[in-house]
Steps between C-alpha positions, in 0.01 A plus 500: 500500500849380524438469872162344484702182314765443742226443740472109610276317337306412799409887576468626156193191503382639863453846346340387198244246686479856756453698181233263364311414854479905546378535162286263518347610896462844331227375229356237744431836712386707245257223373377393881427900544308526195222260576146657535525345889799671607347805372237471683706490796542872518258655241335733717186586269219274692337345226761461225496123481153440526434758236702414230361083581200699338610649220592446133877399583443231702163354360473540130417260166861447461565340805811696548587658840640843510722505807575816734888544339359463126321844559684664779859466365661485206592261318850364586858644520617779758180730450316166643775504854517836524065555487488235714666611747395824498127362506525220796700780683225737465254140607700438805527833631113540483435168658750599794453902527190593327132517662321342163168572596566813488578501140264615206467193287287614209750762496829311453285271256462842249693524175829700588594283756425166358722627244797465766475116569297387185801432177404515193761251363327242770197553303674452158663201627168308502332730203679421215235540252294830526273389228337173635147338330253611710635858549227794443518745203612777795711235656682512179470883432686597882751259407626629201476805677727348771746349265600863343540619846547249743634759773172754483246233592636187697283197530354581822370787370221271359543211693559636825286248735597149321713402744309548839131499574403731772281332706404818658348576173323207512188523289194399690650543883368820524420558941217668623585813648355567880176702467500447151120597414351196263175604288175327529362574195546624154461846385116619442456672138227688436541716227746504203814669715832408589525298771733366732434059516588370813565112492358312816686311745815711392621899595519489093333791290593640190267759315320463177412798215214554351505542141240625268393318190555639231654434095875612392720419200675168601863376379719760292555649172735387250698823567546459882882454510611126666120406377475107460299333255282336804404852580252566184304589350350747733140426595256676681350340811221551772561380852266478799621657805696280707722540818872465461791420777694828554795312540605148434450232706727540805672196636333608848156408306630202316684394814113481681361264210801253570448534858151364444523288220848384477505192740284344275687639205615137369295470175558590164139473444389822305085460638624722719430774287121383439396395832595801738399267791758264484749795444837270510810746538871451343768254618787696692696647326878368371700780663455894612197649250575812611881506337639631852401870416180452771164425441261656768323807234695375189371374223455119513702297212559145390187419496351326225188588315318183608563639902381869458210350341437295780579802726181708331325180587554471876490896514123486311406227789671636794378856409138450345581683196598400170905558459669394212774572256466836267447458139752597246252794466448587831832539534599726227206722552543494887895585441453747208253704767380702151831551364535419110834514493771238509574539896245669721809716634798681338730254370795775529404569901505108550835529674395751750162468650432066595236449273602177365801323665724344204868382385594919562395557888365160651843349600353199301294432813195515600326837685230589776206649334507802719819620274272516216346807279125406454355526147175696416294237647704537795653128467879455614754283286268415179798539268754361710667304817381173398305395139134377620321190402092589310222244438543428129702244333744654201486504169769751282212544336196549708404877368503379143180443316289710737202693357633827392342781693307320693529489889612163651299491832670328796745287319656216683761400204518173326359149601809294418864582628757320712622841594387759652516930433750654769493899489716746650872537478708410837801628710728255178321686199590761286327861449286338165347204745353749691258675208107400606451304175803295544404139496672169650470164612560230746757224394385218756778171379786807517374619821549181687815342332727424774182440762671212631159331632354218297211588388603894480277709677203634411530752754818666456736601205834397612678798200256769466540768768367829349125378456209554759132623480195707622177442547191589363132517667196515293167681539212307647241456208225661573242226659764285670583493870 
């Protein structure tokens, strides 16, 4: 120090304006290398920019921009120099040495390694408050969860495809494949038998299961454990024989409705659902539908009620038949399959044969139907993968005030209701979800909260990803055509 003084004062000011100008080159660098441009000077991944123009972090209600160095470093100090160095290292020598084509993108898009360049102090940085208005009950339920343990579940976990779109995965851009065999016409049904329904000017079938009429017990006892009030009092009902989907809707069928109808998908008006000739299909959608995991055989989601209704619609005209939307009873008789229990399988082997996928063995994701257990009508995923719209409006207390004793033939639930029944657990729920009288509901204004389209969609739900449907056919009466 002593030294440092008996410097002149002309170069102990040359080493302080030195000090200063290097000081200040150093941030000037660090800033100029931490704009989303000079990223995408070396980012190897081919569609990194355009994808994340698409998503939730660059387009949202807020108006605020996340940008590439808010997620993929964190937040400040050395950790900040030292990841980003080690990341634009790993950038350059892939843009220099590496053949990119060559590398398996949906792969390095997975979970375990998003967890290397994703930070989840970048995402606290921006998410101060975990408990926003607007957020879902189960919204609110994972993060409590994630606020006891922050380390077991980190935010990408749940939100894993916020930041970039995949426009591989773009919904609606399905190609043709070569020699791809299109069907001419609908499936012919004779008899009352399964059947497999082919949908015409698609390579789309999907097979439907015939199920006998018949009258069962509906809702549950007062001593079925996790029993609601909305589940009782039990009443007997008689049912016509009906067919049933064996699975849910896959996104490869839903995917051929849009394909027809979607282009002129730009109405809100619900006549659609009357007049199956002027069948007008949903808006696209506001982001990836499919949630990243793949769509293809999956289960389609996101959906709202209004659209699968429309989807029986242009299904009844393109097919000839009359498709709709199962009835609350329907469904509970077609998913008991002449069980009286509370589940139509052992609740205690639940874990180890795929009967339902839940919150124990789903992965919270959706599943292929071919994983599946069928029940005893031979139906795959009626207790679980993803909760499934039915015809009738709600009421908490619908099965009150019926005639005692007395068969209710047919039923098709109340006349009023803004909401609609939903049955089924999904891949989110818990064991007690899954039981065959378990009753829920849609939650439409919570569903599309943060749609950031004015009006909001009547199309889509923008925060419910666990709900989808299957369809229903009825039996010609006899005398029509």
């Amino acid at each position: 120090m002593k030294r440092l003084l008996k410097l002149p004062k002309n170069k102990l000011l040359i080493g302080i304006v030195a000090g200063a100008a290097f000081a200040l080159g150093g941030r000037e660098a660090v800033e100029y290398t931490s704009q989303d441009s000079f990223c995408e000077l070396c980012h190897v991944h081919p569609h990194a920019t355009e994808s994340w123009k698409l998503s939730t972090h660059y387009r949202n209600p807020s108006g605020v921009i996340a940008h590439c160095v808010d997620c993929h470093l964190p937040p400040g100090g050395v950790a900040y120099l030292y990841h980003k160095a080690r990341l634009g290292g790993r950038d350059v020598y892939g843009k220099l040495f590496r053949d990119v084509s060559a590398i398996d993108w949906e792969e390095r898009s997975k979970l375990e390694h998003a967890l290397d360049y994703t930070f989840e102090a970048g995402c606290l940085k921006c998410h101060h408050d975990l408990f926003p208005p607007g957020l879902s009950e189960r919204g609110k339920t994972n993060h409590r969860e994630y606020q006891k343990d922050p380390g077991a579940k980190p935010c990408i976990k749940c939100h894993l495809h916020v930041g970039h779109f995949h426009k591989g995965d773009q919904f609606g851009q399905t190609e043709k494949k070569p020699g791809q065999k299109v069907f001419t016409e609908s499936a012919a049904v004779e008899g009352f038998d399964n059947y497999t329904e082919r949908i015409p000017g698609t390579d789309v079938a999907f097979e439907m299961v015939a199920i006998p009429g018949g009258t069962f017990l509906m809702g549950s006892p007062e001593s079925e454990a996790d029993r609601r009030p909305d589940e009782g009092p039990v009443h007997p009902v008689k049912l016509s024989g009906f067919w049933i989907g064996k699975t849910e809707v896959t996104w490869e069928e839903y995917e051929a409705f849009y394909a027809a109808t979607g282009s002129k998908g730009r109405s809100s008006d619900t006549s659609a659902m009357t007049d199956v000739d002027a069948v007008t299909g949903p808006t696209p959608p506001w982001g990836n539908p499919g949630q990243g995991w793949g769509r293809e055989k999956r289960p389609a989601i996101t959906m709202s009620h209004h659209a699968a209704m429309t989807y029986c619609a242009w299904l009844s005209r393109v097919t000839g038949k009359k498709y709709r939307l199962p009835t609350e009873a329907e469904w509970e008789y077609a998913c008991r399959g002449g069980t009286k229990g509370a589940f139509f399988f052992d609740p205690e082997k639940a874990g180890e044969k795929p009967f339902a996928f839940y919150e124990k063995n789903s992965d919270e994701k959706t599943h292929p139907p071919s994983a599946a257990v069928p029940n005893p009508f031979g139906l795959l995923n009626m207790a679980g993968n993803v909760c499934e719209f039915c015809l009738d409006r709600y009421d908490e207390k619908a099965y009150s005030g019926l005639p005692e004793g007395v068969p209710i033939v047919d039923p098709r639930g109340p006349e009023k209701g803004n909401e609609r029944v939903i049955r089924g657990g999904s891949f989110l729920c818990g064991l007690s979800e899954l039981r065959s009288a378990a009753r829920d509901y849609t939650r439409h204004d919570e569903w599309v909260m943060t749609d950031p389209q004015m009006p909001k969609s009547v199309w889509w739900y923008s925060d419910c990803t666990d709900v989808g449907f299957r369809v229903v056919c009825e039996k010609a009466k006899k005398g029509s055509k």
